[in-house]
Kinemage of the C-alpha trace (Angstrom):
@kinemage 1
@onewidth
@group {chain A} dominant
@subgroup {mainchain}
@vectorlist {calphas} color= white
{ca unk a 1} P 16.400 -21.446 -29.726
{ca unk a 2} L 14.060 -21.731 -26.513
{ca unk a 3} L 13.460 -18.655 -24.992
{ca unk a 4} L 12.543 -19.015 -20.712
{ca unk a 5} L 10.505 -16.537 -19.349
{ca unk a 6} L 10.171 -17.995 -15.886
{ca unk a 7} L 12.728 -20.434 -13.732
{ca unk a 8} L 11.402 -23.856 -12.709
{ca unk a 9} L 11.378 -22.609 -8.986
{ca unk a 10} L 8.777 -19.740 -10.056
{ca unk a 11} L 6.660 -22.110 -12.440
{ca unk a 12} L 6.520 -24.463 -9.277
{ca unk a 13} L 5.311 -21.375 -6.725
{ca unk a 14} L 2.862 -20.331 -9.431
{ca unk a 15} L 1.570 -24.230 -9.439
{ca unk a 16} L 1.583 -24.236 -5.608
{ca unk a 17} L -0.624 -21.276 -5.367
{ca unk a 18} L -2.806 -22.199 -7.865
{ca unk a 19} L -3.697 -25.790 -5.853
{ca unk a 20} L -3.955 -23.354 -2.912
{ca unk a 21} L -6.546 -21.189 -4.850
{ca unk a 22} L -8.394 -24.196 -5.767
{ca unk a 23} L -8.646 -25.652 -2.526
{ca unk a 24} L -8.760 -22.210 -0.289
{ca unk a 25} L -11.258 -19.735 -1.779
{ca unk a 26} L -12.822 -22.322 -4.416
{ca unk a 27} L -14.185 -21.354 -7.722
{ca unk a 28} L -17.406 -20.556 -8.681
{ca unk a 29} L -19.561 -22.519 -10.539
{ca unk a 30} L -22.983 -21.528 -11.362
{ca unk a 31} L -24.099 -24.802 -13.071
{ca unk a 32} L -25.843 -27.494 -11.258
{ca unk a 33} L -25.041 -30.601 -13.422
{ca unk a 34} L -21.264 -29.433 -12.675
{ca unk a 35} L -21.681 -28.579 -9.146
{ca unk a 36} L -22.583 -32.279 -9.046
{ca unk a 37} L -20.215 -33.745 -10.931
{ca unk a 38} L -17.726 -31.613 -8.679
{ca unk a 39} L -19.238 -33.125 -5.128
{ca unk a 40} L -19.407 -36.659 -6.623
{ca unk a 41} L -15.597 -36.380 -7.688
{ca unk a 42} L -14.768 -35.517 -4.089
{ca unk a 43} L -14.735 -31.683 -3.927
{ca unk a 44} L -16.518 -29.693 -1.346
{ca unk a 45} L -18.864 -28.001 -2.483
{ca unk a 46} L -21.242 -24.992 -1.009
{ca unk a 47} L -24.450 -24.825 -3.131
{ca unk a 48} L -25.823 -21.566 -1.843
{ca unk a 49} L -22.631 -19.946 -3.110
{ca unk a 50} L -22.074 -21.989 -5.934
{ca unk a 51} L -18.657 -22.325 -4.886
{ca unk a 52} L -16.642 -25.605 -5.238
{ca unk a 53} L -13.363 -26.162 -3.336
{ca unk a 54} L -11.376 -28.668 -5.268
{ca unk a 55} L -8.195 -30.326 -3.479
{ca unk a 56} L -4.814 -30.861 -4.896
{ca unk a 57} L -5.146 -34.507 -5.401
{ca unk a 58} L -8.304 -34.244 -7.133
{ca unk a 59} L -6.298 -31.505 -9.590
{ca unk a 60} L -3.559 -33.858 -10.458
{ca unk a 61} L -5.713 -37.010 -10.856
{ca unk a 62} L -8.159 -35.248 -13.196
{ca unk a 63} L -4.788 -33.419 -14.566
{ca unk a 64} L -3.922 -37.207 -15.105
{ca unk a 65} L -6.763 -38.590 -16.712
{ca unk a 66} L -7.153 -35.768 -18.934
{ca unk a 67} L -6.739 -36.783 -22.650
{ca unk a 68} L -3.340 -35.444 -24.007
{ca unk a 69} L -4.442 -34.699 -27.630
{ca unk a 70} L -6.821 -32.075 -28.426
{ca unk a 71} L -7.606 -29.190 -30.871
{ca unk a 72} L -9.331 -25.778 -30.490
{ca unk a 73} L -11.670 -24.918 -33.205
{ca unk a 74} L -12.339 -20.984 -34.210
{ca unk a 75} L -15.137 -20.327 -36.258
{ca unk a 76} L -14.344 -22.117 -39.288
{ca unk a 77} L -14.029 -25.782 -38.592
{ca unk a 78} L -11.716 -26.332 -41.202
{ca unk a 79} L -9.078 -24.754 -39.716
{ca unk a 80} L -8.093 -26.251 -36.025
{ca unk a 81} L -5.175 -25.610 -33.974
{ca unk a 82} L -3.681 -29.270 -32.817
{ca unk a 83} L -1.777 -29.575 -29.705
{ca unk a 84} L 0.018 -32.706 -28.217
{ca unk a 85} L -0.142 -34.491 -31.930
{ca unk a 86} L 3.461 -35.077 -33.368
């Protein structure tokens, strides 16, 4: 049994103003190797704020590229939780 919380047409308006977020107000980063990274990838980015503005098409290609395996590790290694695997 799958339980919904949210309809696709809400999931979609969350996604929407997410990209807005990203691209709009920006994030901050206060990191210098990633506020280069950032720039070099194509966002803007304002270095006295440590702000980056990242646009939609930058999201969904990074989105893209991302690996679709991974685990998250708590404090004992031995035990990981797995996700996109089987």
């Amino acid at each position: 049994m799958q339980t919904r919380i949210l309809t696709d047409k809400q999931i979609a308006r969350i996604h929407t103003a997410s990209l807005t977020i990203l691209e709009k107000t920006g994030v901050t980063v206060p990191h210098e190797d990633m506020l280069n990274r950032f720039e070099e990838a194509g966002a803007a980015v304002d270095r006295d704020a440590q702000r980056v503005h990242i646009p939609a098409d930058l999201v969904a290609d990074s989105v893209e590229a991302a690996g679709k395996q991974f685990s998250i590790y708590g404090r004992n290694k031995n035990q990981a939780a797995d996700f996109g695997r089987g």
